[in-house]
BAGU-510155 format. One record per atom (N, C-alpha, C): x, y, z; atom name; chain; residue in three letters. Coordinates in steps of 0.02 Angstrom, whole numbers, plus 32768, in hexadecimal, padded with zeros to 4 digits. Example, Ala and Ser with C-alpha at 12.3 -4.5 7.8 and 13.67 -1.06 7.14 Angstrom:
# BAGU-510155
     xx     yy     zz   atome   chaine   residu
   8294   7EE4   8186       N        A      ALA
   8267   7F1F   8186      CA        A      ALA
   8294   7F5B   8186       C        A      ALA
   8282   7F90   8162       N        A      SER
   82AC   7FCB   8165      CA        A      SER
   8285   8002   818A       C        A      SER
//
This chain:
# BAGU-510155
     xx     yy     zz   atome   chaine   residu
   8029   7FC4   8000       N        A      UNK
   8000   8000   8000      CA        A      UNK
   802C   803F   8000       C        A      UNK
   8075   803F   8026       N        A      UNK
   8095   807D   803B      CA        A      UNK
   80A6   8092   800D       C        A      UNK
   80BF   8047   7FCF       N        A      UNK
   80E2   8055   7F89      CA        A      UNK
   80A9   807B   7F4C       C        A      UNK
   8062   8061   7F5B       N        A      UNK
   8036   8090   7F32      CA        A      UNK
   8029   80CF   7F3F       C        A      UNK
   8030   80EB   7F8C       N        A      UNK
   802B   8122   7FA8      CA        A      UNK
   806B   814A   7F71       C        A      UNK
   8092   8149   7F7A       N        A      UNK
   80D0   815E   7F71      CA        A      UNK
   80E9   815E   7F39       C        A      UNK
   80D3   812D   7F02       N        A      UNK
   80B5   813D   7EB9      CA        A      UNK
   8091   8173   7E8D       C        A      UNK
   8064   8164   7EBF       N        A      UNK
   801A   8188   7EA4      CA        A      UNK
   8044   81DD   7EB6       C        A      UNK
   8054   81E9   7EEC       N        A      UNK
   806E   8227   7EF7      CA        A      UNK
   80A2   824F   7ED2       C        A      UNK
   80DB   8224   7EC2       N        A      UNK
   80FE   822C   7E8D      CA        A      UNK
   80D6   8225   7E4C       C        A      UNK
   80C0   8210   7E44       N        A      UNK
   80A6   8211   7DFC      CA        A      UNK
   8078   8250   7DEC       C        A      UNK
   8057   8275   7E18       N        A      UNK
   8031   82B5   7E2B      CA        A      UNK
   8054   82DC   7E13       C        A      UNK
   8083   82F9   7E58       N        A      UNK
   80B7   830F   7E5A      CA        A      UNK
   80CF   8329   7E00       C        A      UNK
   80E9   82E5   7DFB       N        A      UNK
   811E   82E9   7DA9      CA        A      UNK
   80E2   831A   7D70       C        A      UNK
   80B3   830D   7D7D       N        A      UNK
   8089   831F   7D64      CA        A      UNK
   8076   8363   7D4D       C        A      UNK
   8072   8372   7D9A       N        A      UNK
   805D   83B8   7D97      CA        A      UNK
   80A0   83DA   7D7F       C        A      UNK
   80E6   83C4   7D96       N        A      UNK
   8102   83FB   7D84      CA        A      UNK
   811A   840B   7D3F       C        A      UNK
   80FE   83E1   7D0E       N        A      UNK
   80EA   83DB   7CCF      CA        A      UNK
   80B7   8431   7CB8       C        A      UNK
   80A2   842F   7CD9       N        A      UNK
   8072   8468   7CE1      CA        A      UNK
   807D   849F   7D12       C        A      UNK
   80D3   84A2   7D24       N        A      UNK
   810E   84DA   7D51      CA        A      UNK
   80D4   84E1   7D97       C        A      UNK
   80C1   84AF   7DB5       N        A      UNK
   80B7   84A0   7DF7      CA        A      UNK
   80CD   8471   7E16       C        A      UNK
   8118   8485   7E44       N        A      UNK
   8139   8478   7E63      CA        A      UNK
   811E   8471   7EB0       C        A      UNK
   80F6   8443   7EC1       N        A      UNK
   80DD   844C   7F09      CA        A      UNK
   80E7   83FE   7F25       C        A      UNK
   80EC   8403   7F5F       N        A      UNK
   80E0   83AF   7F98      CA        A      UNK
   809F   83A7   7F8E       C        A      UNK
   8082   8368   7F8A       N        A      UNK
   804F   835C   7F8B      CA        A      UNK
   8040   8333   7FCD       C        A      UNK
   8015   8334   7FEB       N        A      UNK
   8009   8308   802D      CA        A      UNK
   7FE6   82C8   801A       C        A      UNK
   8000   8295   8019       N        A      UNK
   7FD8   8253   8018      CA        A      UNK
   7FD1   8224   8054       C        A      UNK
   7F9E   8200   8057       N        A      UNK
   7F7C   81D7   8093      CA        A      UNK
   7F65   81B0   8069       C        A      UNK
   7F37   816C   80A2       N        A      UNK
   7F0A   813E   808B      CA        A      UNK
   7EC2   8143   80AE       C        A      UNK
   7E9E   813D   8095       N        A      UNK
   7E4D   8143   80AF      CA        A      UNK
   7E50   80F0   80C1       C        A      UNK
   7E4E   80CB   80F6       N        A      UNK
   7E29   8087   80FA      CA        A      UNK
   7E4D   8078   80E1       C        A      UNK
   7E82   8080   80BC       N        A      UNK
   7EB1   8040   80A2      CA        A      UNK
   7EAE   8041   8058       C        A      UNK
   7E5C   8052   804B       N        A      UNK
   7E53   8039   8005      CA        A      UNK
   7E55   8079   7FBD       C        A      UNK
   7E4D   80C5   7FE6       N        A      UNK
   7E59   80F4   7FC8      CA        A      UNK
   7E91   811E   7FCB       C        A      UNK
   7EBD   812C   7F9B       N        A      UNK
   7EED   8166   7FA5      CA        A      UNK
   7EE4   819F   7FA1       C        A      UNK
   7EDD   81CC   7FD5       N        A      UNK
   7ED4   820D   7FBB      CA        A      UNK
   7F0E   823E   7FC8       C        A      UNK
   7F02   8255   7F85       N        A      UNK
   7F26   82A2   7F82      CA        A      UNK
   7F22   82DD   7F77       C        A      UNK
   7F40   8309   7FAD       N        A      UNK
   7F07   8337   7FC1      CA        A      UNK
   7F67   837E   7FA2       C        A      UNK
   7F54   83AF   7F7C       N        A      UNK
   7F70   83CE   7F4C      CA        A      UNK
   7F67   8435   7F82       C        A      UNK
   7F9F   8426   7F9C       N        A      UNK
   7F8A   8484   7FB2      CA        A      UNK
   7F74   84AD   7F97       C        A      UNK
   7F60   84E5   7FB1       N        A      UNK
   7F56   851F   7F7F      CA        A      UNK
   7F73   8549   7F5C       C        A      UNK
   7F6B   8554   7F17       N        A      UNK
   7FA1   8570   7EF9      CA        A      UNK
   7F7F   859B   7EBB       C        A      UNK
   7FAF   85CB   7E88       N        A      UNK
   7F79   85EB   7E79      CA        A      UNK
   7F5A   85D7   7E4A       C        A      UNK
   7F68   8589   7E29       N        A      UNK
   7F47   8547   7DEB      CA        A      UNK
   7F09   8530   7E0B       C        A      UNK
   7EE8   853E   7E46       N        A      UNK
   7EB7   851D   7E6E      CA        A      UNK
   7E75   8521   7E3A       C        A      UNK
   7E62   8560   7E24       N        A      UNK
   7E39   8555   7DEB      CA        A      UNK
   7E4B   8522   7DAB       C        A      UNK
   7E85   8532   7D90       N        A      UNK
   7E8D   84FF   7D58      CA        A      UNK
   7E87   84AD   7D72       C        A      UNK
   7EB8   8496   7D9C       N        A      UNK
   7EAD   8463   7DBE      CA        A      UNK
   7E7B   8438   7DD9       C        A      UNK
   7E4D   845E   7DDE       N        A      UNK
   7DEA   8456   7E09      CA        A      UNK
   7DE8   8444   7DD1       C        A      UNK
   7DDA   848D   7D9A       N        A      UNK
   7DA1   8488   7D5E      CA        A      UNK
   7D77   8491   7D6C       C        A      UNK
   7D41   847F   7D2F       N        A      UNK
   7CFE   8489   7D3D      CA        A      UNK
   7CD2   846F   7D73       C        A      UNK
   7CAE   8458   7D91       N        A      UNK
   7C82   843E   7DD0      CA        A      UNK
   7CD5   8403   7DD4       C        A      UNK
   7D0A   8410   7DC8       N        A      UNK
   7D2B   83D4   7DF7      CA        A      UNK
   7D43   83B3   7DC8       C        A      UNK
   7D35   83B1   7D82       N        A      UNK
   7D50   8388   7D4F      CA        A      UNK
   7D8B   836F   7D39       C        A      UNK
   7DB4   8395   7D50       N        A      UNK
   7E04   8391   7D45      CA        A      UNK
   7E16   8379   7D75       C        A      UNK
   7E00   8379   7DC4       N        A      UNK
   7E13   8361   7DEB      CA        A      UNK
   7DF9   8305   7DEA       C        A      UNK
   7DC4   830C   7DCA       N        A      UNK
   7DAF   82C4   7DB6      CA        A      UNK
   7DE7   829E   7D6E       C        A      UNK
   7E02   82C7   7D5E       N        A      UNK
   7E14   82AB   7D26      CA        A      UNK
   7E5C   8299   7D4C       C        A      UNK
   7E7A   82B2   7D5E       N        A      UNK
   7EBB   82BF   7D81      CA        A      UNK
   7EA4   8276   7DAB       C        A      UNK
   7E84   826D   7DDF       N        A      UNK
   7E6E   8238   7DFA      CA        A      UNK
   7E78   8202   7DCE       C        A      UNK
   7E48   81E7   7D8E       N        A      UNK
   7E60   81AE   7D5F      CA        A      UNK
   7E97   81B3   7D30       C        A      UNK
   7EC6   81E5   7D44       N        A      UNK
   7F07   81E4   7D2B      CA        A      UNK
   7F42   81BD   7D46       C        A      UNK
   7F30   81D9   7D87       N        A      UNK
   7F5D   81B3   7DB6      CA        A      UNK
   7F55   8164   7DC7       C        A      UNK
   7F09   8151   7DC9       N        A      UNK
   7EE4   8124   7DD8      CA        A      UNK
   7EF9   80DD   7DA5       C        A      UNK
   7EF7   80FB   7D4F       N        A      UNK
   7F12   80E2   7D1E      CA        A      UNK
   7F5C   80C9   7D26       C        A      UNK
   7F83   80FA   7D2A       N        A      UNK
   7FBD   810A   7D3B      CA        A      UNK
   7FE5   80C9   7D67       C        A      UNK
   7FA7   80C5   7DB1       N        A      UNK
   7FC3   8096   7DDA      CA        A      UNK
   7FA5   8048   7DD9       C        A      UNK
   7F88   8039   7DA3       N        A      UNK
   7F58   7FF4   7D8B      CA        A      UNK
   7F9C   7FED   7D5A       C        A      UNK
   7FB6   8015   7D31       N        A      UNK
   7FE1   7FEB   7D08      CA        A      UNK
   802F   7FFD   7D13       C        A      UNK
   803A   8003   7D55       N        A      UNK
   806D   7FE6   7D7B      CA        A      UNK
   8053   7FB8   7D93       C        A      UNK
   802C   7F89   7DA0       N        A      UNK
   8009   7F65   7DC2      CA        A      UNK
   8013   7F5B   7E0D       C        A      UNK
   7FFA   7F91   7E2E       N        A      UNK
   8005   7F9C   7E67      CA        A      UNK
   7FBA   7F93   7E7E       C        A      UNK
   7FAF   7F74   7EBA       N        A      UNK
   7F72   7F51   7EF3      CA        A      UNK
   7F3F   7F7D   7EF9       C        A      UNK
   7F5B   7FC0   7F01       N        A      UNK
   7F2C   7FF2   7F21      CA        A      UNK
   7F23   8024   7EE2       C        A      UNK
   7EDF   8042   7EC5       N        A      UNK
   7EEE   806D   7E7C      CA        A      UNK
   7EBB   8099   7E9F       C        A      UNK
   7E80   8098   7ECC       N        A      UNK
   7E56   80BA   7ECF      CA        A      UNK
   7E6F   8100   7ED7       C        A      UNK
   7E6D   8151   7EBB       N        A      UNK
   7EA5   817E   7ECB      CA        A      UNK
   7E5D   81B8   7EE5       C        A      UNK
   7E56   81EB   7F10       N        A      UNK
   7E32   8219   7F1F      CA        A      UNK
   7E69   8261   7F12       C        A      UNK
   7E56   8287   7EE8       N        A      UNK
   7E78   82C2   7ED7      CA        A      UNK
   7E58   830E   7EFC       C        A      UNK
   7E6C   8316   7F28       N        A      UNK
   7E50   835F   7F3A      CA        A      UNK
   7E8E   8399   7F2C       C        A      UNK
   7E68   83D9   7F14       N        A      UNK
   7E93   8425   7F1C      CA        A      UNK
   7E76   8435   7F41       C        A      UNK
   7EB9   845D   7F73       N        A      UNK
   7E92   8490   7F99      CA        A      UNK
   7E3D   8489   7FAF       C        A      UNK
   7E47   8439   7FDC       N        A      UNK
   7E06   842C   8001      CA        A      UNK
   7DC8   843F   7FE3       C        A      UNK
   7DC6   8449   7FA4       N        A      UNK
   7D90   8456   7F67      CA        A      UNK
   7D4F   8412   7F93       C        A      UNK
   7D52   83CE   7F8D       N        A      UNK
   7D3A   83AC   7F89      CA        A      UNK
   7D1F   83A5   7FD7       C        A      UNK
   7D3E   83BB   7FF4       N        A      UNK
   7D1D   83B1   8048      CA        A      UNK
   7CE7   83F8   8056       C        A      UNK
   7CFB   8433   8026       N        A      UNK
   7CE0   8459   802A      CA        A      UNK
   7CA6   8460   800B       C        A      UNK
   7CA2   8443   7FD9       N        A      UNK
   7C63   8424   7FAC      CA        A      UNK
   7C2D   83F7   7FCE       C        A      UNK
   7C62   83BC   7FDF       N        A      UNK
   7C17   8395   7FFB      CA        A      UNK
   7C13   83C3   803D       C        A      UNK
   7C39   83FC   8063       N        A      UNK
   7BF2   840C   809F      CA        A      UNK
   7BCA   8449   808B       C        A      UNK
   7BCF   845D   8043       N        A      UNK
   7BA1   8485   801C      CA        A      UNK
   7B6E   8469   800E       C        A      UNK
   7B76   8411   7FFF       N        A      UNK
   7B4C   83F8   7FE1      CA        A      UNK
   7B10   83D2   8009       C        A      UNK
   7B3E   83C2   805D       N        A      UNK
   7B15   83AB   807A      CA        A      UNK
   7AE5   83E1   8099       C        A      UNK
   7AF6   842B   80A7       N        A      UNK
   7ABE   844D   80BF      CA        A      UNK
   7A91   8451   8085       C        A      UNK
   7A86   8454   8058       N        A      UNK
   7A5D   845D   801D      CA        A      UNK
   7A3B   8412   8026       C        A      UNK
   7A3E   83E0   802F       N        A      UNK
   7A27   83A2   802F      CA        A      UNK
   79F2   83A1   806C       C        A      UNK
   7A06   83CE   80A3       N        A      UNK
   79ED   83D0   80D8      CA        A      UNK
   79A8   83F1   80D0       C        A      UNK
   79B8   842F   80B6       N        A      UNK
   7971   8442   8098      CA        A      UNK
   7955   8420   806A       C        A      UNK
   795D   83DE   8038       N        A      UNK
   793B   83BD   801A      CA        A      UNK
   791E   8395   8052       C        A      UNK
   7946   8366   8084       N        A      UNK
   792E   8332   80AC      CA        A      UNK
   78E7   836F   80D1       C        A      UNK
   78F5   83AD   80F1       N        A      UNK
   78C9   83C8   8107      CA        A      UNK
   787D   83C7   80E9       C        A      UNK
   788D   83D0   8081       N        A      UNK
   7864   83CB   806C      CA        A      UNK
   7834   839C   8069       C        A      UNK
   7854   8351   8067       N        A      UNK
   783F   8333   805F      CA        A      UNK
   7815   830E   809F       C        A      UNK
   7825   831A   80CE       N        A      UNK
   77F9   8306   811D      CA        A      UNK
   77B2   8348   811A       C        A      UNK
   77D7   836F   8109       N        A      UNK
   7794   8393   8112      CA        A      UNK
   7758   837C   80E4       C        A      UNK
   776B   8376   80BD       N        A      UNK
   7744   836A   8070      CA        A      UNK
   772E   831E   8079       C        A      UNK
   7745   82FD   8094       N        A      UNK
   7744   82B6   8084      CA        A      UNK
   7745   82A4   803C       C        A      UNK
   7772   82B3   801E       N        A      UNK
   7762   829E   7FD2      CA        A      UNK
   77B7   8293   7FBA       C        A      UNK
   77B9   8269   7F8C       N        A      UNK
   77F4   824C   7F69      CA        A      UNK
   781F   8298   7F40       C        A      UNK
   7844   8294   7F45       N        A      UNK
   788A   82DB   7F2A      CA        A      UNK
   78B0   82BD   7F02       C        A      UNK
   78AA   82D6   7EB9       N        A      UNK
   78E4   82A2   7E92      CA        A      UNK
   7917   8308   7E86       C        A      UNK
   7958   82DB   7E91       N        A      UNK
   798D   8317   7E83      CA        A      UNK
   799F   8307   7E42       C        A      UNK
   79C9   834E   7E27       N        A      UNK
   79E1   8355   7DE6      CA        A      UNK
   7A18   830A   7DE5       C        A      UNK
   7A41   8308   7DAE       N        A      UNK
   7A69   82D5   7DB9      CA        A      UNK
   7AA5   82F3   7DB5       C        A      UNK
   7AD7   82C5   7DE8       N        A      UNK
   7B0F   82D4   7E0A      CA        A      UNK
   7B4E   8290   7DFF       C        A      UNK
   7B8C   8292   7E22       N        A      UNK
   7BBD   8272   7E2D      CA        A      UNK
   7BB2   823E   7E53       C        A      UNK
   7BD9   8218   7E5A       N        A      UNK
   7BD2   81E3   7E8F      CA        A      UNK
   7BF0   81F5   7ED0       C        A      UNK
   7C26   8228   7ECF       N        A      UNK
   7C2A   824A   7F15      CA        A      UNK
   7BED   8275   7F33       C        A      UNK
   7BDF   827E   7F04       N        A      UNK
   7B91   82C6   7F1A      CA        A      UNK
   7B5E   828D   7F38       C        A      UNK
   7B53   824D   7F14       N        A      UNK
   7B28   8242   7F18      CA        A      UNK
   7B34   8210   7F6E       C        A      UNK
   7B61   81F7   7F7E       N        A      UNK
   7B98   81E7   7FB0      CA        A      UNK
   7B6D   8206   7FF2       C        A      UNK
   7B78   8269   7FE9       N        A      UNK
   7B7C   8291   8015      CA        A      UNK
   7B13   8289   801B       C        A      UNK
   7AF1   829A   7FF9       N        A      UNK
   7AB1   828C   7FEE      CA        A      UNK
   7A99   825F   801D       C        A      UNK
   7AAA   8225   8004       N        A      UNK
   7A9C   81ED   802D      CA        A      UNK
   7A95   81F5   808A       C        A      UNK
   7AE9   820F   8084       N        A      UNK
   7B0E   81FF   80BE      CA        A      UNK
   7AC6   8228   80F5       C        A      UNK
   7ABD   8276   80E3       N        A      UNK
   7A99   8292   80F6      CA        A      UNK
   7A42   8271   80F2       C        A      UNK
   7A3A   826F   80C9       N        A      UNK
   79DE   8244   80C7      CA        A      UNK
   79E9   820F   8112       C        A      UNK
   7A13   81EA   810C       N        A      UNK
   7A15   81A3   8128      CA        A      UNK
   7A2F   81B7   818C       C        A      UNK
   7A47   8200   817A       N        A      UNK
   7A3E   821A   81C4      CA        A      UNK
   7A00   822C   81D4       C        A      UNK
   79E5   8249   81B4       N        A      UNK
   799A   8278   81C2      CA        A      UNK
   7961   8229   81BB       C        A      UNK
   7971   81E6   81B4       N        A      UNK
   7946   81D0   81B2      CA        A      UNK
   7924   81D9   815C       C        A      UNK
   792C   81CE   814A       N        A      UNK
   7903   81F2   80F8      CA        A      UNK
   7933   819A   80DD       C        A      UNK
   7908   8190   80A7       N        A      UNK
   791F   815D   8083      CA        A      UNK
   7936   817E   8039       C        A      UNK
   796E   8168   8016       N        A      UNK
   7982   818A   7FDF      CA        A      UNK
   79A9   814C   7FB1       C        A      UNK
   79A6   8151   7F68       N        A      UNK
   799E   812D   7F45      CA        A      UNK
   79C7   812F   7EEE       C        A      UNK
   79F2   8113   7EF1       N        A      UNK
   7A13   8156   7EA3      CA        A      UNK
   79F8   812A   7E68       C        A      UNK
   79EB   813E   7E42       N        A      UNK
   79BE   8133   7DF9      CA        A      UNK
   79E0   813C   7DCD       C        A      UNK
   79CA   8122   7D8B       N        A      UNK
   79EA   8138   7D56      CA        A      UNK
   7A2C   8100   7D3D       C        A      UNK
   7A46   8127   7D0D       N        A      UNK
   7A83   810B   7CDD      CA        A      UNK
   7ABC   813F   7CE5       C        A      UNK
   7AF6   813D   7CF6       N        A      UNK
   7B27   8153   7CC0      CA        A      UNK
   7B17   81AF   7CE9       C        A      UNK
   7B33   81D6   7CBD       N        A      UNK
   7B25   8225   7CCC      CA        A      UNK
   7AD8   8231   7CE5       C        A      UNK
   7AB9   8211   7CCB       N        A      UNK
   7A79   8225   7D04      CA        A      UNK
   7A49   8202   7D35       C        A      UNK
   7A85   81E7   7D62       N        A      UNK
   7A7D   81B9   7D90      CA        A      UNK
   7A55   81EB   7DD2       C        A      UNK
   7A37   81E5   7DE7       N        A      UNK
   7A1D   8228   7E10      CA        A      UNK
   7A06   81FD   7E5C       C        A      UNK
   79EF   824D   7E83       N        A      UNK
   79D4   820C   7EC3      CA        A      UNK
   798F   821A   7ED8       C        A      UNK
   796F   81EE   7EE1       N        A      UNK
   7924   8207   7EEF      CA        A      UNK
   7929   8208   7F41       C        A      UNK
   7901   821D   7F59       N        A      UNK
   7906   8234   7FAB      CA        A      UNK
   78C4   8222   7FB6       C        A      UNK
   78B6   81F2   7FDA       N        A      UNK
   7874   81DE   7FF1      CA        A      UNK
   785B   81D8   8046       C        A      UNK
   7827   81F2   804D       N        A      UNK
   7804   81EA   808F      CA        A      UNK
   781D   81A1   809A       C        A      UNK
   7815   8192   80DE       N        A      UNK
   7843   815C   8100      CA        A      UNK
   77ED   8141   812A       C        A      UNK
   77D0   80FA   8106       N        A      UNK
   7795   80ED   813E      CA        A      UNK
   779A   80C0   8173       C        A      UNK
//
């Protein structure tokens, strides 16, 4: 695992400074089974993110790729800038909160726009505190989550 840690980081790393960002990157393991790497702030934090996160997703199955054909044990890779992604899902979970609100009051089923599998992660996480049952639908890009009264 220490040897995929330490891969995956170098391989970041080499990366970015491809793109004259010269920075340490901090790497860890989530559970064993995720690597994450988490990228300081610097002034590429927009380019790096991208759009809702895209580059940071792409950067993720770069590395991810990267460490499947070294054939190394551990490939799962989590890419954050500048805490973008921690800051997101607790944007995302107060907004969810007022859906779960909606949906107790209302008693009635809430289908959301469609989202990521991290978004949809954070969704959950929140419904399944408040008691609310929640459900993700769909295919592919418009996999979504319906939010249902709990009987």
């Amino acid at each position: 695992m220490e040897d995929s840690v330490r891969y995956a980081k170098k391989y970041l790393e080499d990366m970015l400074s491809f793109f004259g960002l010269n920075t340490d990157i901090y790497a860890t393991t989530e559970d064993g089974e995720v690597i994450e790497l988490n990228i300081p702030s610097t002034h590429l934090n927009g380019f790096l993110i991208g759009q809702r996160g895209e580059t940071m997703r792409a950067l993720q199955f770069i590395v991810s790729s990267a460490l499947k054909n070294q054939n190394y044990p551990c490939t799962r890779v989590n890419v954050d800038v500048a805490d973008y992604k921690r800051q997101r899902a607790d944007r995302l979970a107060k907004t969810a909160e007022e859906w779960v609100k909606q949906v107790v009051d209302s008693g009635k089923p809430y289908e959301l726009h469609p989202m990521n599998a991290a978004d949809r992660r954070v969704i959950h996480r929140v419904a399944a505190d408040a008691g609310l049952a929640s459900e993700s639908v769909g295919e592919g890009r418009s996999r979504h989550i319906v939010l249902k009264p709990s009987n």
